[in-house]
TIVO-2410 file (N, C-alpha, C; in nm, 3 decimals):
# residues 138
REC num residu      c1      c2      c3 atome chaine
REC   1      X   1.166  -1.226  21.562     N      A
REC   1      X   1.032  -1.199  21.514    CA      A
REC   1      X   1.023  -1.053  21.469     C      A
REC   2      X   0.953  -1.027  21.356     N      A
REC   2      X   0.963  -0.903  21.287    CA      A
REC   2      X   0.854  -0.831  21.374     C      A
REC   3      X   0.877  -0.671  21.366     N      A
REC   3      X   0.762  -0.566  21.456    CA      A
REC   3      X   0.661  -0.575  21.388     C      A
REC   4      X   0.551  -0.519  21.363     N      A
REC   4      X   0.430  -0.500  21.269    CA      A
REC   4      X   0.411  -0.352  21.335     C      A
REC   5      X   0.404  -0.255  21.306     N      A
REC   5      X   0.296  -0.138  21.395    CA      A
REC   5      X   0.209  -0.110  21.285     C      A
REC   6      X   0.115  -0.078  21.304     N      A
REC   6      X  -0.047  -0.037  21.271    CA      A
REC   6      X  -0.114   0.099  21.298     C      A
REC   7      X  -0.057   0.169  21.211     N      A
REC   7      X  -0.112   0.304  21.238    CA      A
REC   7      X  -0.279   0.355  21.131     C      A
REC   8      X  -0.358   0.394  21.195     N      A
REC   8      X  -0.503   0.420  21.174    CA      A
REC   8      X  -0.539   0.617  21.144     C      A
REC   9      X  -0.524   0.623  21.032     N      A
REC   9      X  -0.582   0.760  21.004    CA      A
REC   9      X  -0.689   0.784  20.919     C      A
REC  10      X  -0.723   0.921  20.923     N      A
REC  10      X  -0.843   0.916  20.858    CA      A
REC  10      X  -0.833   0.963  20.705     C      A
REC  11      X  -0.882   0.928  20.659     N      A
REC  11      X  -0.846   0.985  20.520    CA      A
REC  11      X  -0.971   1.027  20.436     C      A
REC  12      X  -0.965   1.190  20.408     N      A
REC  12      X  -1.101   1.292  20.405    CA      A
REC  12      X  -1.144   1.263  20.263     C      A
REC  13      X  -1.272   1.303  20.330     N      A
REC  13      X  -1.375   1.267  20.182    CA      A
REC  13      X  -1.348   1.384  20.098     C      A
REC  14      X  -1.353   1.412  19.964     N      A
REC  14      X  -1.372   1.441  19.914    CA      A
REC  14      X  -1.477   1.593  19.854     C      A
REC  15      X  -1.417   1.711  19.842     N      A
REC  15      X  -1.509   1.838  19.884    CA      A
REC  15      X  -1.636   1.853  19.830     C      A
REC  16      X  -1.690   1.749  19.713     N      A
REC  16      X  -1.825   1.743  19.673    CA      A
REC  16      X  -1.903   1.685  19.791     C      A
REC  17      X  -1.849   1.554  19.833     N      A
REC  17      X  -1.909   1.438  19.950    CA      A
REC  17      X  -1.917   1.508  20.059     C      A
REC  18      X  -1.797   1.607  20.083     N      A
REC  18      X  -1.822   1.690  20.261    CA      A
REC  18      X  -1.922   1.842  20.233     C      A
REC  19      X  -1.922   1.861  20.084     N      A
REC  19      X  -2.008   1.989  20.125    CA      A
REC  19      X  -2.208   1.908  20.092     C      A
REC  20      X  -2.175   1.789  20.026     N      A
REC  20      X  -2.312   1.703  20.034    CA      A
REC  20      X  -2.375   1.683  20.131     C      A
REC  21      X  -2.234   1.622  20.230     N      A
REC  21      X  -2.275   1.588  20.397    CA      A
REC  21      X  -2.338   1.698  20.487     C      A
REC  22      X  -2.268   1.817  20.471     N      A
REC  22      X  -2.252   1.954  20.509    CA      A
REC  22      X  -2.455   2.009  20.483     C      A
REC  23      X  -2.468   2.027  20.368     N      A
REC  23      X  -2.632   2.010  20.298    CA      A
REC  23      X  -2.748   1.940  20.379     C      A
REC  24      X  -2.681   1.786  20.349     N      A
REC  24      X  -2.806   1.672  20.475    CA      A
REC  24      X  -2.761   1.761  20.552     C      A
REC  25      X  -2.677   1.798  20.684     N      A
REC  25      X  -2.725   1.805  20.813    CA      A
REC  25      X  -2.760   1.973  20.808     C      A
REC  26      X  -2.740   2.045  20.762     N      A
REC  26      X  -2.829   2.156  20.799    CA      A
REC  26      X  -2.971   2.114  20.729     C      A
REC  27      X  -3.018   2.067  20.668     N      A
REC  27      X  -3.129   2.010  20.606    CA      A
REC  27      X  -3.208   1.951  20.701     C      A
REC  28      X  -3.117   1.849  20.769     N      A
REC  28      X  -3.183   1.785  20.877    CA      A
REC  28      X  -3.191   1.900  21.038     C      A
REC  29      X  -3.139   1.935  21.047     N      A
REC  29      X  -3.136   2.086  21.132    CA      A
REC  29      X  -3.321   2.158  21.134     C      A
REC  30      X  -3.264   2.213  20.986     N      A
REC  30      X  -3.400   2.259  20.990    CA      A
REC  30      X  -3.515   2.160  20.991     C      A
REC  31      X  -3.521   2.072  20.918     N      A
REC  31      X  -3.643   1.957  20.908    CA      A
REC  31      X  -3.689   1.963  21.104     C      A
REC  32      X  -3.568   1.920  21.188     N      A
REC  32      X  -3.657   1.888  21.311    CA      A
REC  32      X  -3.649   2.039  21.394     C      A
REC  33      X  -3.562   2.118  21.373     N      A
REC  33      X  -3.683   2.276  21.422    CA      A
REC  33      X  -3.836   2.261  21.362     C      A
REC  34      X  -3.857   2.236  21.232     N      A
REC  34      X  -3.987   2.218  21.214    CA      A
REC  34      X  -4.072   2.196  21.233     C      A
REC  35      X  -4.041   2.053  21.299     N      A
REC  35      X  -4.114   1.964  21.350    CA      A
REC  35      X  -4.137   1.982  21.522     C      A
REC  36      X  -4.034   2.032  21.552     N      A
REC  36      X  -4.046   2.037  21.684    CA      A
REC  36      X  -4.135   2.194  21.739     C      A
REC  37      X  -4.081   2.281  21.627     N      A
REC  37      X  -4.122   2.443  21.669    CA      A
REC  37      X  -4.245   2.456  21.605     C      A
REC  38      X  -4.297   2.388  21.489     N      A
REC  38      X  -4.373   2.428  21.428    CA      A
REC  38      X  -4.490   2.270  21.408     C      A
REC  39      X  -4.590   2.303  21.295     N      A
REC  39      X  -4.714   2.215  21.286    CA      A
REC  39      X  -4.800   2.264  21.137     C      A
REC  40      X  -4.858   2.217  21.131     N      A
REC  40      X  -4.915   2.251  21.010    CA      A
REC  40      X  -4.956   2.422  20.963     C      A
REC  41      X  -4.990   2.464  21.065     N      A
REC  41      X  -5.014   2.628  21.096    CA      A
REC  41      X  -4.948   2.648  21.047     C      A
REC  42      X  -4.773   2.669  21.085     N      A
REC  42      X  -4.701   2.725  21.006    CA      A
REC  42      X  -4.645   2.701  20.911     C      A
REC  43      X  -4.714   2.589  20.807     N      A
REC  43      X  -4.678   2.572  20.672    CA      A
REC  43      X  -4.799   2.648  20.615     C      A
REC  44      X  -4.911   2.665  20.685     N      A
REC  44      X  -5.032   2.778  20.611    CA      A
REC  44      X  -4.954   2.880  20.601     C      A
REC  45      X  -4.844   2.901  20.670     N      A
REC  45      X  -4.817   3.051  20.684    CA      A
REC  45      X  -4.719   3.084  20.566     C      A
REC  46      X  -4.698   2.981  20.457     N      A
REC  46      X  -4.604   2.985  20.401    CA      A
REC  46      X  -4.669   2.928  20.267     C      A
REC  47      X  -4.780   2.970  20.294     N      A
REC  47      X  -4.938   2.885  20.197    CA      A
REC  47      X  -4.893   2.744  20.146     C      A
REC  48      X  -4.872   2.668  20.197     N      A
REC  48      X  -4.905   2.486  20.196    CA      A
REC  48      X  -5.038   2.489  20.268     C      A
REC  49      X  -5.078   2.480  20.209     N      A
REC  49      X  -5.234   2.438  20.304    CA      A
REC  49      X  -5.273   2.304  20.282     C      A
REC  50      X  -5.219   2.216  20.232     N      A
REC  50      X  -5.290   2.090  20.189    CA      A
REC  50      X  -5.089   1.989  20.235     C      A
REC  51      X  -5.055   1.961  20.373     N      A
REC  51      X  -5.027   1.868  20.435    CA      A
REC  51      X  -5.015   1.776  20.394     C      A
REC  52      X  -4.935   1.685  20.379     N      A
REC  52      X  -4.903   1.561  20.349    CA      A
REC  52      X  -4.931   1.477  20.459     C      A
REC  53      X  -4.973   1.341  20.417     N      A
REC  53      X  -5.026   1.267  20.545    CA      A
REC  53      X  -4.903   1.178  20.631     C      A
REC  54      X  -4.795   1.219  20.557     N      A
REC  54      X  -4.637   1.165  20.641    CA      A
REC  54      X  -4.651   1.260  20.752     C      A
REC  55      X  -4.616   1.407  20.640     N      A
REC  55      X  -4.586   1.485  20.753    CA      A
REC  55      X  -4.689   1.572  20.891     C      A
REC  56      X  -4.785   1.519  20.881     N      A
REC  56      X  -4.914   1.542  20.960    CA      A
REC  56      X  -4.859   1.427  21.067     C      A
REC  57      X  -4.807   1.300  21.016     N      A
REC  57      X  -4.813   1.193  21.144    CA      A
REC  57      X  -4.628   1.256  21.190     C      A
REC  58      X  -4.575   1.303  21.157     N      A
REC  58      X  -4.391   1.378  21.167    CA      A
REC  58      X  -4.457   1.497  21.304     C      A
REC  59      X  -4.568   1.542  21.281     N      A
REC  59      X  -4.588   1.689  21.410    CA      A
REC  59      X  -4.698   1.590  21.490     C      A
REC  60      X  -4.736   1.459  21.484     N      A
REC  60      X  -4.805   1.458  21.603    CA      A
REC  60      X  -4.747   1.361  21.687     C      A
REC  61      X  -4.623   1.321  21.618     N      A
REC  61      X  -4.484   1.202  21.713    CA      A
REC  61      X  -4.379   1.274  21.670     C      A
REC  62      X  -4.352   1.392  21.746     N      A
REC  62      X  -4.253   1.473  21.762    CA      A
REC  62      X  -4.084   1.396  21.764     C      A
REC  63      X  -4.129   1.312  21.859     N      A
REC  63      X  -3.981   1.262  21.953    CA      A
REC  63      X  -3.943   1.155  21.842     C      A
REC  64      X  -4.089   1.066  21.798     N      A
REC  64      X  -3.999   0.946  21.687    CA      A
REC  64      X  -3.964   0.971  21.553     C      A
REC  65      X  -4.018   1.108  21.554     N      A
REC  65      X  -3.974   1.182  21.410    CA      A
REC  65      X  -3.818   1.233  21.447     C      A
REC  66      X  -3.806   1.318  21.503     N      A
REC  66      X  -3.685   1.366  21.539    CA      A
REC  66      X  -3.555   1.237  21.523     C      A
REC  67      X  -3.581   1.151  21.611     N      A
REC  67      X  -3.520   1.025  21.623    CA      A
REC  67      X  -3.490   0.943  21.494     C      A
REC  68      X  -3.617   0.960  21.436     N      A
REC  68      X  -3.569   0.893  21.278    CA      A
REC  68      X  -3.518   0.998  21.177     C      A
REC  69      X  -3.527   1.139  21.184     N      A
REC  69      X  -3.419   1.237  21.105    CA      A
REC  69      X  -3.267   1.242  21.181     C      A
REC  70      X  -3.254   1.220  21.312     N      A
REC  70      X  -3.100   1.216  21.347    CA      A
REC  70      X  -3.017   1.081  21.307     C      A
REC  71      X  -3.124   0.921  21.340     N      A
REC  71      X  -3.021   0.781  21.308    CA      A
REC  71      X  -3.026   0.828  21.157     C      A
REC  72      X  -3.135   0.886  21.040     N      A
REC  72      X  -3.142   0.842  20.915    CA      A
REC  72      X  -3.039   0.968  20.865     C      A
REC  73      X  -3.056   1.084  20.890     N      A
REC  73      X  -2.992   1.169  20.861    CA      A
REC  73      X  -2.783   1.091  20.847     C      A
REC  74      X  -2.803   1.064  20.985     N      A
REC  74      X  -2.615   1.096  21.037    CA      A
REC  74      X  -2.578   0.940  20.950     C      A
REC  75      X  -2.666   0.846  20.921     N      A
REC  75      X  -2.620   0.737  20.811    CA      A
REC  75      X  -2.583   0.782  20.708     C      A
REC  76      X  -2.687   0.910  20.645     N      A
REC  76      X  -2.661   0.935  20.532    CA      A
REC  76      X  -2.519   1.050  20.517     C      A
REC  77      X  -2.519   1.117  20.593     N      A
REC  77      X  -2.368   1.196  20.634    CA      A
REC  77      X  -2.297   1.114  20.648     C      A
REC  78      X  -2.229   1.040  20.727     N      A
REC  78      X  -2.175   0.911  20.741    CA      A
REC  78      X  -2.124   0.867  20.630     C      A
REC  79      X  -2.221   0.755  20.529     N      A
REC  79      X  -2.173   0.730  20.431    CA      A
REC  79      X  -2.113   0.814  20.330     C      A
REC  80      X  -2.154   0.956  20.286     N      A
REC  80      X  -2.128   1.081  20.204    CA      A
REC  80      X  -1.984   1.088  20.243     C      A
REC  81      X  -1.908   1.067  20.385     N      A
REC  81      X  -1.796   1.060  20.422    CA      A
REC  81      X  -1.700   0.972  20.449     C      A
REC  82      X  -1.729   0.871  20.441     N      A
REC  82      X  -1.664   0.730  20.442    CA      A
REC  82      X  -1.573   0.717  20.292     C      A
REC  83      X  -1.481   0.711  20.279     N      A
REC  83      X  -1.420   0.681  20.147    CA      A
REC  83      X  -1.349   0.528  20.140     C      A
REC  84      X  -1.363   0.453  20.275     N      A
REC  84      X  -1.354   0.270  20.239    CA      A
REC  84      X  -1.182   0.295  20.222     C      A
REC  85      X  -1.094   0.368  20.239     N      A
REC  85      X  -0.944   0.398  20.211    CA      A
REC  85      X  -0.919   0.275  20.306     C      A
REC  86      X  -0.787   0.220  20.234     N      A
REC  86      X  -0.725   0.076  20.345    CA      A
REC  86      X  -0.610   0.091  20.228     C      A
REC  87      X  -0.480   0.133  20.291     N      A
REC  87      X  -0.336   0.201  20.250    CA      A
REC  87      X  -0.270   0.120  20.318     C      A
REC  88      X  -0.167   0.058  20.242     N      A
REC  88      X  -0.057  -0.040  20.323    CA      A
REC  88      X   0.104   0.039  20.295     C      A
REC  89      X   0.134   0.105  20.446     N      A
REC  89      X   0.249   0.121  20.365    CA      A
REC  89      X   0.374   0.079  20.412     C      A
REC  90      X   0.529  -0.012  20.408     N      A
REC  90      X   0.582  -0.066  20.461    CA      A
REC  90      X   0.687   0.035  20.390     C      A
REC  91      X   0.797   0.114  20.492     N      A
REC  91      X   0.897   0.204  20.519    CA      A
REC  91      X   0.884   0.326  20.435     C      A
REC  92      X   0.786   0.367  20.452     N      A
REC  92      X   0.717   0.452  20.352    CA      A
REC  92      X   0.683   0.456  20.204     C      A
REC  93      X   0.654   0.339  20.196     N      A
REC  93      X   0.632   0.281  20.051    CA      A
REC  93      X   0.489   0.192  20.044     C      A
REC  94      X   0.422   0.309  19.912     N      A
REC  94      X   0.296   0.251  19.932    CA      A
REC  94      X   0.295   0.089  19.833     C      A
REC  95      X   0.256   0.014  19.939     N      A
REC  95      X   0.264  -0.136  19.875    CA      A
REC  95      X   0.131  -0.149  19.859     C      A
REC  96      X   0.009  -0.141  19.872     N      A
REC  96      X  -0.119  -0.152  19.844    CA      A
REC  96      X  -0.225  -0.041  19.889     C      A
REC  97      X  -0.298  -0.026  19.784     N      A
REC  97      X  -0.402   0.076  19.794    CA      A
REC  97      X  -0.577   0.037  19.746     C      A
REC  98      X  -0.627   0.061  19.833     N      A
REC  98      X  -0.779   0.011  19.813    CA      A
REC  98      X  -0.835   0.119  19.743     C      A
REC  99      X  -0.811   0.229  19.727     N      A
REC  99      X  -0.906   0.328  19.668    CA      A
REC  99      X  -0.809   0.318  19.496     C      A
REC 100      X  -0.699   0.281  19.508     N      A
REC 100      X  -0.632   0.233  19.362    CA      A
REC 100      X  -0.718   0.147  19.287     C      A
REC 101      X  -0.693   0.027  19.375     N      A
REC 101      X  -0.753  -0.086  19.357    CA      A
REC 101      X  -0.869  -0.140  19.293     C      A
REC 102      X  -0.947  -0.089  19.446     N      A
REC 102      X  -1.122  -0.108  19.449    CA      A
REC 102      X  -1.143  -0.220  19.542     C      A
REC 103      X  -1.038  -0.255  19.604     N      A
REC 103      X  -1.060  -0.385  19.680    CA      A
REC 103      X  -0.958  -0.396  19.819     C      A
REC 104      X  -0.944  -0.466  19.887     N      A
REC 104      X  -0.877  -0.512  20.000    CA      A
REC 104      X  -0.777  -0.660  19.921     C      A
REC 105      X  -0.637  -0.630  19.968     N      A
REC 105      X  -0.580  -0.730  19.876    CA      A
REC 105      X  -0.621  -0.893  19.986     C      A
REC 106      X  -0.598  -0.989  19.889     N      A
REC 106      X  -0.658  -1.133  19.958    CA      A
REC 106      X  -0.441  -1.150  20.039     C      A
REC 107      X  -0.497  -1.244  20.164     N      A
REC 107      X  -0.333  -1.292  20.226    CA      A
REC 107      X  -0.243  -1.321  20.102     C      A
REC 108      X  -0.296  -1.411  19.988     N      A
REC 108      X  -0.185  -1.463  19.910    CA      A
REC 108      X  -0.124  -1.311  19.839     C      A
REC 109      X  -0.190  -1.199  19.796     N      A
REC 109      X  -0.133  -1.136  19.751    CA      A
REC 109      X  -0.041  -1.030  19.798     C      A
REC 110      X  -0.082  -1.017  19.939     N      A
REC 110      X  -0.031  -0.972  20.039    CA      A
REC 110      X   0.100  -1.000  20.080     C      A
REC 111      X   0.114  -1.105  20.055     N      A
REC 111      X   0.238  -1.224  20.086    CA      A
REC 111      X   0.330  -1.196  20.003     C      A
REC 112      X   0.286  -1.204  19.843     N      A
REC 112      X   0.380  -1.184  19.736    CA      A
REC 112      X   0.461  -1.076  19.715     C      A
REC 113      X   0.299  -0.947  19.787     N      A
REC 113      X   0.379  -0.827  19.743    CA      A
REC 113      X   0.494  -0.727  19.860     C      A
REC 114      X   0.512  -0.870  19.931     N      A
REC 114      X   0.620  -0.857  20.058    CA      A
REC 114      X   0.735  -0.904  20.033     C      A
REC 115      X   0.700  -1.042  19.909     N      A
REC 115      X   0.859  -1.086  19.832    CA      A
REC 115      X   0.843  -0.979  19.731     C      A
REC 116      X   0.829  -0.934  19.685     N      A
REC 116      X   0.888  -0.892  19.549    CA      A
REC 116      X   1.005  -0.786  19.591     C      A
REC 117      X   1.050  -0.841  19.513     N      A
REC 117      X   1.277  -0.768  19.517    CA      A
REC 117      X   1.252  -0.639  19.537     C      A
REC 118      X   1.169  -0.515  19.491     N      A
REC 118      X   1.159  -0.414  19.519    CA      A
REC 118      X   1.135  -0.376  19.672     C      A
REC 119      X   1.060  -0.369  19.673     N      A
REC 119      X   1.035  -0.392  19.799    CA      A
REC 119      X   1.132  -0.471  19.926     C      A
REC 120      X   1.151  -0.594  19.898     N      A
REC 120      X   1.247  -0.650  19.980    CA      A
REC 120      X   1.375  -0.564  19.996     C      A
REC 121      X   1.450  -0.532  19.867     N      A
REC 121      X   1.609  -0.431  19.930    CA      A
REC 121      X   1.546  -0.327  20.039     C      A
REC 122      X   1.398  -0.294  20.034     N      A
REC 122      X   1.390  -0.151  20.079    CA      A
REC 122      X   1.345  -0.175  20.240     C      A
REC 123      X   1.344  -0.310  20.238     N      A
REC 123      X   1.211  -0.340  20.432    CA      A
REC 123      X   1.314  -0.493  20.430     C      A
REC 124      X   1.434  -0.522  20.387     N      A
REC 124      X   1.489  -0.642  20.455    CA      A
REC 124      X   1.514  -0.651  20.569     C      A
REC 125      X   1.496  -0.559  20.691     N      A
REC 125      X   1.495  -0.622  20.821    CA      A
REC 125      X   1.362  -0.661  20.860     C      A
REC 126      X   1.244  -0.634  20.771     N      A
REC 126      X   1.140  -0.672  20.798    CA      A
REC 126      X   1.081  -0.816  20.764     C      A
REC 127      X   1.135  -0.813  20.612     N      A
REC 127      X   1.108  -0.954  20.535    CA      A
REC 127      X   1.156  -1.104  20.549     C      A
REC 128      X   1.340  -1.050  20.650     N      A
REC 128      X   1.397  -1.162  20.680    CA      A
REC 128      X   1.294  -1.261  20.724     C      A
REC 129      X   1.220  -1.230  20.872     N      A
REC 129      X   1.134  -1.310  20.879    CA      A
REC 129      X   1.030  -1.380  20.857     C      A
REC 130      X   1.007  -1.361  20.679     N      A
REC 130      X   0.884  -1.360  20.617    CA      A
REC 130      X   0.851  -1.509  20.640     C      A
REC 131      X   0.949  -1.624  20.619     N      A
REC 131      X   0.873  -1.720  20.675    CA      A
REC 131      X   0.778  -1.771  20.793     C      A
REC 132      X   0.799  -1.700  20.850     N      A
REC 132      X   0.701  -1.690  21.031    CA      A
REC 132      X   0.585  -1.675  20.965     C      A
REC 133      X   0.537  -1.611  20.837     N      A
REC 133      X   0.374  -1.626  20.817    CA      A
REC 133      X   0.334  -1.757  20.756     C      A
REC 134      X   0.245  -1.773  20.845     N      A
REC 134      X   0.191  -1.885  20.773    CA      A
REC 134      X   0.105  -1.948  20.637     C      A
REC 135      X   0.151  -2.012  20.583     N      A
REC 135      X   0.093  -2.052  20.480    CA      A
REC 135      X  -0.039  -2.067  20.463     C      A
REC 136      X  -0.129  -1.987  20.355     N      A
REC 136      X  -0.295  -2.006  20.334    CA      A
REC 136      X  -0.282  -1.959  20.220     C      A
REC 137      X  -0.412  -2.035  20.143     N      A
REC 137      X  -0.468  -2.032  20.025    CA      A
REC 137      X  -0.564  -1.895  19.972     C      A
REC 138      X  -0.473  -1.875  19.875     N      A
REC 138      X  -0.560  -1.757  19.837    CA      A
REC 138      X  -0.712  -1.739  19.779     C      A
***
């Protein structure tokens, strides 16, 4: 029976997406000092005198404001950093790439691109056992 190992890394976003991410959370930083340190007063102090009726109900539910800038905030960081990467590589050879791609390959293609001769001279102690997978429809 052939090994499989499965190694999991991260693979970094991109320096527009991390200094975007970087933006939301000091953004969100300050937003709930705001909210928490401050109140309408001190947007007079900065002449806003005319309050928005969001942010009037944001300083008088401190805690569910806060709460909805940290889950909504760190989604939006989150995604800004997620790049969806899924890299296949068998003896150091990249055999499939999702950010190439745009997709996750389906089993049947997966399968094929384990026969193809290239590949095979280069991972034949791996492929010998290629029949052990089982057969499914792509």
């Amino acid at each position: 029976m052939p090994s499989l190992s499965v190694e999991g890394r991260v693979y970094p976003a991109g320096p527009v997406a991390t200094a975007l991410s970087n933006i939301v959370f000091i953004i969100r930083l300050l937003c709930i000092a705001v909210i928490i340190g401050g109140g309408p007063e001190m947007l007079q102090r900065f002449g806003i005198n005319n309050t928005p009726q969001w942010l009037l109900w944001m300083f008088e539910n401190k805690m569910a404001s806060v709460l909805l800038l940290v889950v909504i905030g760190g989604q939006i960081e989150n995604q800004l950093l997620s790049t969806g990467a899924f890299e296949v590589y068998l003896n150091e050879k990249l055999v499939w790439s999702k950010l190439d791609s745009g997709r996750l390959p389906s089993f049947g293609e997966f399968k094929s691109l384990l026969d193809d001769p290239s590949i095979r001279s280069s991972s034949a102690s791996f492929l010998e056992h290629n029949d052990a997978l089982p057969e499914m429809e792509s």
